[in-house]
C-alpha positions in Angstrom: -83.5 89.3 -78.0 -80.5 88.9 -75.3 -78.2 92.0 -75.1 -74.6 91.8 -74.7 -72.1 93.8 -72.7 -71.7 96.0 -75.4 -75.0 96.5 -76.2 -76.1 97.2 -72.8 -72.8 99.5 -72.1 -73.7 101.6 -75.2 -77.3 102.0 -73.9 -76.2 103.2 -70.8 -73.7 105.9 -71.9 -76.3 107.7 -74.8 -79.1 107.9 -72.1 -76.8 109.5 -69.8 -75.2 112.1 -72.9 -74.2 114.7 -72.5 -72.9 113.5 -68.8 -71.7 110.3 -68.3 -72.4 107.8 -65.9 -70.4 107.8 -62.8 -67.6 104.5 -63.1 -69.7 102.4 -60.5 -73.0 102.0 -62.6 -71.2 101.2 -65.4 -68.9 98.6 -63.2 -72.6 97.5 -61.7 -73.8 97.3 -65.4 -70.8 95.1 -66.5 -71.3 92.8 -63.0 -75.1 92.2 -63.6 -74.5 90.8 -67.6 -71.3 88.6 -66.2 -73.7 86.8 -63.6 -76.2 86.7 -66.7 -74.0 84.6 -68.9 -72.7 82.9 -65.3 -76.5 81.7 -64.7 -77.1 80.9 -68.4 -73.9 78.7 -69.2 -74.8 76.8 -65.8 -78.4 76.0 -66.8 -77.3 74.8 -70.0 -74.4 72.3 -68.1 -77.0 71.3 -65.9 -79.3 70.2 -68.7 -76.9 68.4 -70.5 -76.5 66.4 -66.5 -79.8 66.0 -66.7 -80.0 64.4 -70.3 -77.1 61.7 -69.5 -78.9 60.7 -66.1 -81.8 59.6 -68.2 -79.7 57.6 -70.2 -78.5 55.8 -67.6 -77.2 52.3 -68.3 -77.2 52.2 -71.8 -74.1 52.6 -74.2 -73.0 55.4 -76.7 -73.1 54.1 -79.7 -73.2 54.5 -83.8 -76.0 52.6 -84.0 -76.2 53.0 -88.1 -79.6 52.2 -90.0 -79.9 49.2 -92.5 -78.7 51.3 -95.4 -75.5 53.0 -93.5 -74.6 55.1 -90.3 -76.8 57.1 -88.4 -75.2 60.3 -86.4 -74.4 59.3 -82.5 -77.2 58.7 -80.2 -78.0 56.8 -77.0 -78.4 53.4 -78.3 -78.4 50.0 -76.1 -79.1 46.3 -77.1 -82.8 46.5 -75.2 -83.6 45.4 -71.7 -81.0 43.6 -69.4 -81.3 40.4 -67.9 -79.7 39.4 -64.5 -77.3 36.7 -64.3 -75.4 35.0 -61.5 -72.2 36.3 -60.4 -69.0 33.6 -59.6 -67.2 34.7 -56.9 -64.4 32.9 -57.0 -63.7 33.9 -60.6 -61.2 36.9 -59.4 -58.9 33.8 -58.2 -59.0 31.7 -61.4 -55.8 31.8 -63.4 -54.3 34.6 -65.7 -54.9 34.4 -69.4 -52.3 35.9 -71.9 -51.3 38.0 -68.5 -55.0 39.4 -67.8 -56.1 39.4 -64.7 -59.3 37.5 -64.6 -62.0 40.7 -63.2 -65.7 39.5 -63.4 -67.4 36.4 -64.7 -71.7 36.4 -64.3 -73.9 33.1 -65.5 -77.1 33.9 -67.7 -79.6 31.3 -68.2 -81.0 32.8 -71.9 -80.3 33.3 -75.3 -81.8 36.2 -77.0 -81.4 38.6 -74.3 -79.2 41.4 -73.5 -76.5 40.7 -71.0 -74.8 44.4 -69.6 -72.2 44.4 -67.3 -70.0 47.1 -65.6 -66.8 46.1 -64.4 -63.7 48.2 -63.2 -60.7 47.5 -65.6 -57.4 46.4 -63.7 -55.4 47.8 -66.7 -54.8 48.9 -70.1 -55.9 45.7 -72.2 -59.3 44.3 -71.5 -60.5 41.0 -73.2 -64.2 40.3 -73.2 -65.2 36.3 -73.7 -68.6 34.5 -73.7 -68.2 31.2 -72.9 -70.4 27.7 -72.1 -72.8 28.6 -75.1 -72.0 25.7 -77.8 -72.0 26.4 -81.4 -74.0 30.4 -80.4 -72.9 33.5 -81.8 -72.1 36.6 -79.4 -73.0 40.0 -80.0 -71.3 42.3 -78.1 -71.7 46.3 -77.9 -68.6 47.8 -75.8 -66.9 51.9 -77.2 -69.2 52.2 -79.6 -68.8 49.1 -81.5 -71.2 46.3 -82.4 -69.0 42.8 -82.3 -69.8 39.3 -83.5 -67.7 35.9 -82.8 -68.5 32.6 -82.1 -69.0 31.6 -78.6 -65.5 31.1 -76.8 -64.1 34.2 -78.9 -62.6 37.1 -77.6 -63.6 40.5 -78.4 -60.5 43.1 -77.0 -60.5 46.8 -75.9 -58.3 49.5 -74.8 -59.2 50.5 -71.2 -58.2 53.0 -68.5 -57.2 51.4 -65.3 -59.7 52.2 -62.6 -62.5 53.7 -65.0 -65.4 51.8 -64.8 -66.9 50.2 -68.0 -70.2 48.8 -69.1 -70.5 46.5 -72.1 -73.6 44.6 -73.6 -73.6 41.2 -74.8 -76.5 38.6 -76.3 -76.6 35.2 -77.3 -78.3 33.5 -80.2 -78.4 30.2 -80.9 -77.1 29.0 -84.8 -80.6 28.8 -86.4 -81.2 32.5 -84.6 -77.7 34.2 -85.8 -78.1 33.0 -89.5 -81.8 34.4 -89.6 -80.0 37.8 -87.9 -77.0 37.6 -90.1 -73.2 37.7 -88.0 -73.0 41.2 -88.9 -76.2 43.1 -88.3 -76.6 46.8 -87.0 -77.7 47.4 -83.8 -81.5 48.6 -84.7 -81.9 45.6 -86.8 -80.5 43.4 -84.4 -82.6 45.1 -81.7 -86.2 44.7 -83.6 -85.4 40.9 -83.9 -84.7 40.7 -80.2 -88.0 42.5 -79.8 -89.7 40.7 -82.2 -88.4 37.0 -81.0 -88.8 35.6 -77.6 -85.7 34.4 -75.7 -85.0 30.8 -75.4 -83.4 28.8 -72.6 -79.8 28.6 -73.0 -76.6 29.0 -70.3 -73.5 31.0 -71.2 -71.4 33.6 -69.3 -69.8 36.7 -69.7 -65.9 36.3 -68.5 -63.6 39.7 -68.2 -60.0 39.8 -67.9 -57.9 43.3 -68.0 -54.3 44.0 -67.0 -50.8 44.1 -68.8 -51.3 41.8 -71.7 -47.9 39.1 -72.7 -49.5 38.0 -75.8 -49.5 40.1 -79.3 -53.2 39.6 -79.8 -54.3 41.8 -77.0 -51.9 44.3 -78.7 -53.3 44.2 -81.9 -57.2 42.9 -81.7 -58.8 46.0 -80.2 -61.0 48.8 -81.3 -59.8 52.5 -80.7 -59.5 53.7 -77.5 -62.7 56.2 -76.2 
């Protein structure tokens, strides 16, 4: 069992009754617990460093069971994919006063899409586009999204803070088998369960001072 400072103190002063320890072993006794605690408290940061390094790349979230939520735990929408970056995206035009940030081309439905961008500003708009009549599931601060393809999905952000989200794709027949509003370990075993398809769409970002009410009002909670 550890001792505290007190304990130990205590211990020191009845084994030297009826004399009492000269100040300096008591001030060596009081030095030797502080780098104790110092030592324990830094192995315990250092394993909590450790534990988010192996969770690298995926996303917080509640990831809920088929019944209700489940408490917070690593959770991500399954393997990534890579896509194609356009360059010259950065340069397109503004929308609703966005700054247009990142835009990458995937060439599958039914697999996981994650991006990390650096947001430009307060207000960050998320749109998959060039995917028909698909749905989009998205997974950004802790929230599990659904919308049609060419829908926006809207966040609060901290300029300069980088930001990784997760989208997929499905194509009609797919999202009605999924349902539009699945949690994310349902949605995950059909991914798992279901091969991908062929199928292009991209991920578009825009962030930055937003003219427009929607920005203002269509946006989960800010982490």
């Amino acid at each position: 069992m550890a001792h505290t400072l007190k304990d130990l103190t205590e211990v020191m002063e009845a084994a030297s009754a009826p004399g009492r320890p000269s100040p300096d072993l008591l001030a060596d006794v009081r030095r030797r617990v502080g780098r104790g605690n110092r030592a324990r408290a830094a192995a315990g940061a250092l394993g909590v460093a450790l534990a988010a390094g192996g969770t690298f790349g995926t996303v917080q979230a509640l990831a809920g069971n088929d019944s209700g939520p489940a408490p917070r735990r690593q959770e991500a929408l399954g393997p990534a994919m890579t896509g194609v970056t356009n360059g010259a995206f950065p340069n397109s035009a503004r929308v609703e006063g966005l700054r247009p940030v990142a835009e990458v081309h995937y060439a599958e439905f039914g697999r996981t899409a994650r991006l990390t961008f650096t947001p430009t500003g307060e207000f960050t708009m998320v749109r998959a586009a060039d995917c028909g009549d698909a749905t989009v599931f998205g997974l950004s601060h802790d929230t599990l999204s659904s919308y049609r393809c060419g829908g926006e999905a809207y966040m609060l952000t901290t300029p300069g803070v980088p930001v990784t989200i997760e989208t997929t794709v499905l194509s009609r027949g797919a999202a009605r088998d999924v349902g539009n509003m699945p949690t994310l370990p349902a949605l995950n075993r059909y991914l798992a369960a279901h091969k991908p398809t062929p199928g292009h769409w991209s991920v578009q970002v825009y962030s930055g001072p937003c003219t427009s009410d929607t920005c203002k009002t269509r946006h989960p909670p800010k982490p």
